[in-house]
C-alpha positions in Angstrom: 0.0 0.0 0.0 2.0 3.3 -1.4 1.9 5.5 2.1 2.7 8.5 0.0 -0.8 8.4 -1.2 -3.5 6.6 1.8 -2.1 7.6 4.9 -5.4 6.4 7.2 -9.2 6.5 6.9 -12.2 7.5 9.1 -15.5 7.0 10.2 -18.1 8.5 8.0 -19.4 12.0 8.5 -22.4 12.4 10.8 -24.9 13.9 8.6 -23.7 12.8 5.4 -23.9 9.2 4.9 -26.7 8.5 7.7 -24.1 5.9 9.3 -25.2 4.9 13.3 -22.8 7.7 15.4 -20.2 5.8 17.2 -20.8 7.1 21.0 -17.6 5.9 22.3 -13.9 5.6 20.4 -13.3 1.9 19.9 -10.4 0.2 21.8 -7.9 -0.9 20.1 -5.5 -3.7 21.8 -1.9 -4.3 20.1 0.3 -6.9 21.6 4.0 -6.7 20.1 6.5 -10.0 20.3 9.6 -8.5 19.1 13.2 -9.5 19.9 16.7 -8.1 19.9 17.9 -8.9 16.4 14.1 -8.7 15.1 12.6 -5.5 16.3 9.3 -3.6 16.0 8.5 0.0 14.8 5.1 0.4 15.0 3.7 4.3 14.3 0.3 5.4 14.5 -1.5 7.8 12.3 -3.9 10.8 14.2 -6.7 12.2 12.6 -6.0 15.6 13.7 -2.9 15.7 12.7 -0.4 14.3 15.5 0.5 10.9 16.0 3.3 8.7 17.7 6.3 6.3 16.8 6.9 3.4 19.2 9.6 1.2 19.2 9.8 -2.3 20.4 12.4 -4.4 21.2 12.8 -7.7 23.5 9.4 -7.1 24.4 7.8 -10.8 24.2 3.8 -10.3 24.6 3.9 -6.2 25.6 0.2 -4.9 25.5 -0.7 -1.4 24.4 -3.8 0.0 24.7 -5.4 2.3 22.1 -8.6 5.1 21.7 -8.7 5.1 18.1 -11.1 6.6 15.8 -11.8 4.3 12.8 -9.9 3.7 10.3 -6.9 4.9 11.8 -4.0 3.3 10.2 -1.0 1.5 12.1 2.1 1.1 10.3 4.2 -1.2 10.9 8.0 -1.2 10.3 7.5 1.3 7.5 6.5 -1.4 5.0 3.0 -2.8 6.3 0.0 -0.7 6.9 -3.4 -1.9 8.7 -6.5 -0.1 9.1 -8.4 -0.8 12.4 -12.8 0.4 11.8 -13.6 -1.3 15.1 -12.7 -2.6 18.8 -10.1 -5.2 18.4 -7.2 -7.0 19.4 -4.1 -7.4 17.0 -1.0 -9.4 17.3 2.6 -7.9 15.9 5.1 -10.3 15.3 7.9 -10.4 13.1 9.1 -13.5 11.6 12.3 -14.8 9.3 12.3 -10.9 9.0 8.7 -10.3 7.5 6.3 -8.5 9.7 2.7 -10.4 10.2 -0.3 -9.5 11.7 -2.8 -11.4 13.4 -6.6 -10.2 14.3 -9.7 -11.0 16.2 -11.7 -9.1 14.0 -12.8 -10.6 11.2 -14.6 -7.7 9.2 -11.3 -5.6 9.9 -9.3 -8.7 8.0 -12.0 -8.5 5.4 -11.9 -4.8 4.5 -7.9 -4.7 4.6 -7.3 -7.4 2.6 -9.6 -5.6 -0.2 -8.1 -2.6 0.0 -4.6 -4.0 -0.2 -5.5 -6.1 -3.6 -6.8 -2.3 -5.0 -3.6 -0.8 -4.6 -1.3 -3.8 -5.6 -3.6 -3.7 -9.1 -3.3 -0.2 -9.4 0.6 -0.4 -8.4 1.8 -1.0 -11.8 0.3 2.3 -13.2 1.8 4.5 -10.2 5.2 4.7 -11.5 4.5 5.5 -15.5 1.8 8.4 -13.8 4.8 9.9 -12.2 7.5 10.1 -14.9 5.0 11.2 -17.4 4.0 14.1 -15.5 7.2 14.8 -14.8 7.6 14.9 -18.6 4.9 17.0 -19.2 4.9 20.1 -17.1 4.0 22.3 -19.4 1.0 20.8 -20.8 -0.6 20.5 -16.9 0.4 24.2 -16.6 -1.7 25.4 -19.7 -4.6 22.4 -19.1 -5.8 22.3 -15.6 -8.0 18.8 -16.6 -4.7 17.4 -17.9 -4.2 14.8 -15.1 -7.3 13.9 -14.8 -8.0 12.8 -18.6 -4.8 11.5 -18.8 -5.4 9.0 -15.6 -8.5 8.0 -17.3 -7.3 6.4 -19.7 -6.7 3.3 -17.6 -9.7 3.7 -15.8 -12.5 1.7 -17.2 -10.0 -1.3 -17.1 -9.2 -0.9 -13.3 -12.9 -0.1 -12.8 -14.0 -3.5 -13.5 -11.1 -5.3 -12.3 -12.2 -3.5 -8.8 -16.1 -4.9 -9.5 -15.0 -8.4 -10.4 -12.6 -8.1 -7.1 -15.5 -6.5 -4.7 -18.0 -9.8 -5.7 -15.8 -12.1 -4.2 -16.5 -10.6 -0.5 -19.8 -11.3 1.3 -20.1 -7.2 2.3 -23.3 -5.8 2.2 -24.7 -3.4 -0.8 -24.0 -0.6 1.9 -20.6 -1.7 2.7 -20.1 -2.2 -1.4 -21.0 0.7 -2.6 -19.3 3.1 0.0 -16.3 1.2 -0.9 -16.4 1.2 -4.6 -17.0 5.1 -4.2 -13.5 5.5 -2.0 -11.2 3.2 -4.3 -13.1 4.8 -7.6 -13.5 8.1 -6.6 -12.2 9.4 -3.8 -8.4 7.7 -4.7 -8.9 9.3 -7.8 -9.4 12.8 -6.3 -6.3 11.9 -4.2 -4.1 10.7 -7.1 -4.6 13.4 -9.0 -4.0 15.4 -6.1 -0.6 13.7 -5.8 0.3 13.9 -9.3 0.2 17.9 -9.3 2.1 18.4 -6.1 5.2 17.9 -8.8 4.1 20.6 -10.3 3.3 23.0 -7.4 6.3 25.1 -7.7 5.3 26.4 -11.0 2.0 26.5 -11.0 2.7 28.7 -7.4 5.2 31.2 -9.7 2.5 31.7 -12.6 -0.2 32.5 -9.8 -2.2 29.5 -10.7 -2.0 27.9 -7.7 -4.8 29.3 -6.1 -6.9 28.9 -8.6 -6.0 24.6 -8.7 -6.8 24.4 -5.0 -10.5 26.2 -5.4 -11.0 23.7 -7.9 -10.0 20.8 -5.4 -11.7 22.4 -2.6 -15.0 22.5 -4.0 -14.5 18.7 -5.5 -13.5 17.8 -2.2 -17.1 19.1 -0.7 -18.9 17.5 -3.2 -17.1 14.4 -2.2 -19.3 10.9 -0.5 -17.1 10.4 2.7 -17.6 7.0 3.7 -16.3 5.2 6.7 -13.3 4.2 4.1 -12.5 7.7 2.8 -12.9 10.1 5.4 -9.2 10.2 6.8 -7.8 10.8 3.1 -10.2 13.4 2.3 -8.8 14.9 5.9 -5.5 14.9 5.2 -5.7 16.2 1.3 -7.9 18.7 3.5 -4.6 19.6 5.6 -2.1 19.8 2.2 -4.3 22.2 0.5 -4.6 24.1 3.7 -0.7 23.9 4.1 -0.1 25.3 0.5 -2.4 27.9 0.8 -1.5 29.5 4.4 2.3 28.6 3.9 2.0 26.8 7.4 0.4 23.8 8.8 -1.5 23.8 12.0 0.6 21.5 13.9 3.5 23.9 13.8 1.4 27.0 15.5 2.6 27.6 18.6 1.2 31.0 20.2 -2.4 32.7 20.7 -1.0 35.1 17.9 -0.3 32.5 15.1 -3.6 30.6 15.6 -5.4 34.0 15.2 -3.4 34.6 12.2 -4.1 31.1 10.9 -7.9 31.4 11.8 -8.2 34.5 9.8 -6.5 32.4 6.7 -9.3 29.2 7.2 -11.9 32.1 6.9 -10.4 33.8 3.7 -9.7 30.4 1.6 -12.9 28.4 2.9 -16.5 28.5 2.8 -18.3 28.4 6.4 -19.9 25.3 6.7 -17.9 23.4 4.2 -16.7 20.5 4.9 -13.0 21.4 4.3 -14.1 24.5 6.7 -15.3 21.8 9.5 -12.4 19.8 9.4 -10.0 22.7 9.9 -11.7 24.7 12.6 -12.1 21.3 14.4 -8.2 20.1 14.0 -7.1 23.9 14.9 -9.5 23.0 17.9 -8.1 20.6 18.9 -4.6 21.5 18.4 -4.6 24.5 20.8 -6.3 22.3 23.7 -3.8 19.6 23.1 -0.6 21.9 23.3 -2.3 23.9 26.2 -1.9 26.9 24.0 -3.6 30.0 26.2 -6.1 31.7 24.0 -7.7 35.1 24.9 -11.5 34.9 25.5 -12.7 36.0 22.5 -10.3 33.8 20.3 -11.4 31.2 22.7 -14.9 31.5 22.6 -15.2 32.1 19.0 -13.0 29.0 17.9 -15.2 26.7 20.4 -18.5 27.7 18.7 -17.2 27.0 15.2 -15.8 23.4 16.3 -19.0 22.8 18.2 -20.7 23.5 14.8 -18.4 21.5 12.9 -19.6 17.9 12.1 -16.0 16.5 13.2 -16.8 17.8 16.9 -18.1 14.2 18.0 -14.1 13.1 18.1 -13.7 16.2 20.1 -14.1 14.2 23.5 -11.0 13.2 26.5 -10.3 9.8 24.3 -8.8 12.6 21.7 -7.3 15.4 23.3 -5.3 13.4 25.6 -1.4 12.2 24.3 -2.1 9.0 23.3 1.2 8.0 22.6 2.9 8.6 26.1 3.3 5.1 28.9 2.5 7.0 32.1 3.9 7.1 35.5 1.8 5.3 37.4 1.6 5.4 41.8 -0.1 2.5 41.5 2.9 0.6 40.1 6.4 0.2 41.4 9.0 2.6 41.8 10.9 1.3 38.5 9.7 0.2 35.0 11.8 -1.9 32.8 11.9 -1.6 28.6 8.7 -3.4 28.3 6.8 -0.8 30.9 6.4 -3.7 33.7 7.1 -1.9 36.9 9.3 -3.6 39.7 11.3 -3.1 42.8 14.1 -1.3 43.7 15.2 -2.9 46.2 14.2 -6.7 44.9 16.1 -6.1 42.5 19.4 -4.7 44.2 18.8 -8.0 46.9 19.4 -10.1 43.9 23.3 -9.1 43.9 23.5 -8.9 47.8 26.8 -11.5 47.5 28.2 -9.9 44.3 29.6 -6.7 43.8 27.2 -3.9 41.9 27.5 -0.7 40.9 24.2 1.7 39.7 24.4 4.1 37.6 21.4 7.0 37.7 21.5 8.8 34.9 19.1 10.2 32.3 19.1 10.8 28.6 18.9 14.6 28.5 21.6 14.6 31.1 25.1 15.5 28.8 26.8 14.5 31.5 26.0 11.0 31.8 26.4 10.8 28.3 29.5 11.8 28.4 30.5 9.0 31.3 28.8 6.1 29.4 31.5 4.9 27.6 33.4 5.3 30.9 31.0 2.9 32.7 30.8 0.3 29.8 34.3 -0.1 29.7 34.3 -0.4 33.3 32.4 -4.3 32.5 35.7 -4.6 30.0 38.2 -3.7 32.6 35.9 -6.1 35.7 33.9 -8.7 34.5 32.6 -9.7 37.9 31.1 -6.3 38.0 27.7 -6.0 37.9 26.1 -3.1 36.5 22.4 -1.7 36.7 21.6 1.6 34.5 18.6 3.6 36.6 17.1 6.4 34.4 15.8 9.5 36.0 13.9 9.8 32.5 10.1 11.0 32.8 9.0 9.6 29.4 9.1 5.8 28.8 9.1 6.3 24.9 11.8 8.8 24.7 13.9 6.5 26.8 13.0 3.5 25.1 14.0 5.5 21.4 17.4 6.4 22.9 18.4 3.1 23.9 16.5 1.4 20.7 19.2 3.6 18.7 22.0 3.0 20.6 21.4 -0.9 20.8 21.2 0.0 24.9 18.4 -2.3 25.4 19.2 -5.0 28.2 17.7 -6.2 30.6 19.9 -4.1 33.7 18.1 -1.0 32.2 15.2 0.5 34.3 13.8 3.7 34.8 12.0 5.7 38.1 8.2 5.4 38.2 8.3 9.3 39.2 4.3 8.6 40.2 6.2 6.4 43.2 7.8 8.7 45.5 10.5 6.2 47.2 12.9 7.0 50.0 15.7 6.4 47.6 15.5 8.5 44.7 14.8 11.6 47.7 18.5 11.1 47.8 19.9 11.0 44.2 19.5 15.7 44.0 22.1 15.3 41.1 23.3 13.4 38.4 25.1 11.2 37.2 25.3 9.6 40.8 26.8 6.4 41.3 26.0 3.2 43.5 28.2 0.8 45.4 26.4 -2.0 47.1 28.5 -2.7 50.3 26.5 -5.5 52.2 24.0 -8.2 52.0 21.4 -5.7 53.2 20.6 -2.5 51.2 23.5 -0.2 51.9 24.4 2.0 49.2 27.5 4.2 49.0 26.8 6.7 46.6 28.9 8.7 45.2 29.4 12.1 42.5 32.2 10.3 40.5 33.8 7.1 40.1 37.3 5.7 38.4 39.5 2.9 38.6 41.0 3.4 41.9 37.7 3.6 43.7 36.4 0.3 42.1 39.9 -1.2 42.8 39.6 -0.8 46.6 35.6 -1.4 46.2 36.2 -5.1 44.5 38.7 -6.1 46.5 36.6 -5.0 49.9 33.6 -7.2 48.4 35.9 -10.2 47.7 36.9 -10.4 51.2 33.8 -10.4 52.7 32.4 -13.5 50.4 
């Protein structure tokens, strides 16, 4: 499935298709077995415009819960994409170096595997499309209906390979015909759509520009938006708002520049549109997400538009809230390893009460302790009956997880403070790095500001004598 051109898909628009209105987001449950030399990248698309990258590594049978809104696409490892339209539970594994994907819900199965035969067909055309538009600049310049006529030529063909393809599922006429209409129409509006991004740059010299995107805005409103087509009318949506306001709304970061950005919506896009709805609604949403302070009458009158808007029913707590963050919990222990299982401090210090054992708190932002890392590794060179335990004073778990994924860190003597668990020994550790030296079979730690070879030579051969 070419990501360049279906990025993820939706439910359909309340109001338009008379589909039953989804009270609640569905759940989504993803269970990753990945290992060290087979690992997992799995990123997940956001409607309105955000999104997160996990990575997974020695994480046998980890469980992620998601609030998706459906037809949210996962990706997974860059090369396979699934859509998810309903609760579900789905199994990541990677095998022999193939990812595969296993899941409970059958209809899901159904609709991806359809979807994935329409774009393998349609595959073969993709790359002649591109080099002959590339070759023929000019000619989409002077005919703004050149694209289009030229990728019909191949269109009654795919057209009934599609209708021979659909009959061999049991969906229903509903199901059918909101489908057909998103591979045959709606992926037509977004290839062509693709196609003249090549061309932008001129088009935008000449001044035509503006006058191209009217004409995709207004096809864009007289669009169907199915279930299936929803998410890729949103995000051409979000390009043509990005070419036309030089900016996209993910990148505003003050009360002044969504003001600015408000007044640009209101100039390019009819009220009441559905190209206006989506945009008021992901702006919306953006500035409540970020925490952005808005003056009251900014406030007030962004509010009433999204209320308005016919995307405001995935305006709820399942959406504004990050998503993609593993949070502290006081529930939990006072550390979590790489697979975001909490555990014991001081279990698992009492596990090396007869061997020698140095901890290193540290922390990823912490130059530092970046700086002494090498030092420490080499100090397992230099003493092999050393043990080592790396304690992160990290607050994210997936910014911790990414810098050790990248630096092929992940072990299992990593572990990072649950800073939702306020324990008696991380009140100690004001600094960093900080350094540990177990001294006896009970839970006596010398800790220190810096460490080198003299001060393990005289520790080692202390904690020899005693055992």
């Amino acid at each position: 499935m070419a990501n360049t051109i279906l990025p993820f898909c939706l439910l359909s628009v309340l109001g338009i298709m008379g589909c039953k209105t989804r009270s609640k987001l569905p759940v989504i449950q993803v269970q990753v077995n990945a290992s060290f030399q087979q690992p997992v990248q799995m990123s997940v698309c956001d409607f309105f415009s955000n999104g997160c990258a996990l990575d997974y590594i020695d994480t046998a049978g980890v469980k992620k819960v998601f609030h998706v809104i459906p037809g949210q696409l996962f990706s997974i490892n860059k090369d396979t994409n699934w859509f998810l339209f309903d609760t579900d539970t789905i199994t990541i594994y990677n095998r022999n170096g193939y990812t595969y994907i296993n899941t409970q819900n059958n209809e899901n199965k159904k609709y991806n595997e359809f979807l994935n035969r329409c774009f393998e067909m349609k595959a073969s055309f993709n790359n002649s499309y591109t080099i002959y538009f590339l070759q023929h600049q000019d000619s989409i310049i002077a005919n703004e209906n050149f694209i289009a006529q030229h990728l019909s030529k191949n269109d009654s063909f795919y057209r009934k390979n599609v209708n021979q393809l659909i009959n061999n599922y049991d969906f229903n006429q509903k199901i059918k015909d909101d489908l057909l209409h998103y591979i045959l129409e709606t992926q037509k509006l977004i290839d062509e759509y693709y196609y003249l991004t090549e061309s932008m740059p001129i088009l935008d010299s000449l001044g035509l520009l503006n006058n191209r995107l009217n004409d995709y805005i207004n096809q864009i409103n007289r669009q169907k938006i199915s279930i299936f087509s929803q998410g890729d009318i949103a995000l051409l949506i979000s390009n043509i708002a990005k070419q036309l306001t030089k900016t996209s709304i993910i990148k505003l970061k003050t009360d002044y520049s969504i003001r600015i950005y408000f007044d640009d919506i209101q100039h390019y896009f009819n009220k009441q549109s559905i190209c206006y709805d989506y945009l008021v609604a992901s702006l919306y949403v953006h500035a409540q997400r970020k925490k952005i302070k808005l003056n009251g009458t900014l406030y007030r009158t962004l509010k009433r538009e999204a209320v308005k808007s016919i995307f405001f029913k995935y305006i709820d707590k399942s959406t504004l809230a990050e998503t993609d963050k593993l949070k502290d919990s006081p529930k939990n222990k006072n550390l979590y390893d790489i697979q975001f299982h909490s555990q014991d401090f001081s279990e698992i210090v009492s596990q090396y009460s007869d061997k020698p054992l140095l901890i290193y708190f540290w922390a990823t932002w912490c130059l530092p302790c970046l700086k002494s890392l090498p030092e420490i590794v080499d100090l397992k060179k230099k003493y092999p009956d050393l043990n080592i335990l790396f304690v992160s004073i990290d607050k994210s778990q997936d910014n911790w997880q990414s810098f050790l994924f990248e630096r092929n860190m992940f072990a299992s003597n990593q572990f990072r403070r649950n800073f939702a668990n306020q324990d008696t020994i991380f009140k100690k550790i004001l600094t960093i790095p900080k350094y540990g030296l177990l001294l006896n079979e009970g839970f006596d730690l010398n800790l220190l500001d810096e460490i080198n070879d003299s001060t393990m030579h005289r520790y080692l051969t202390k904690i020899k004598s005693k055992f």
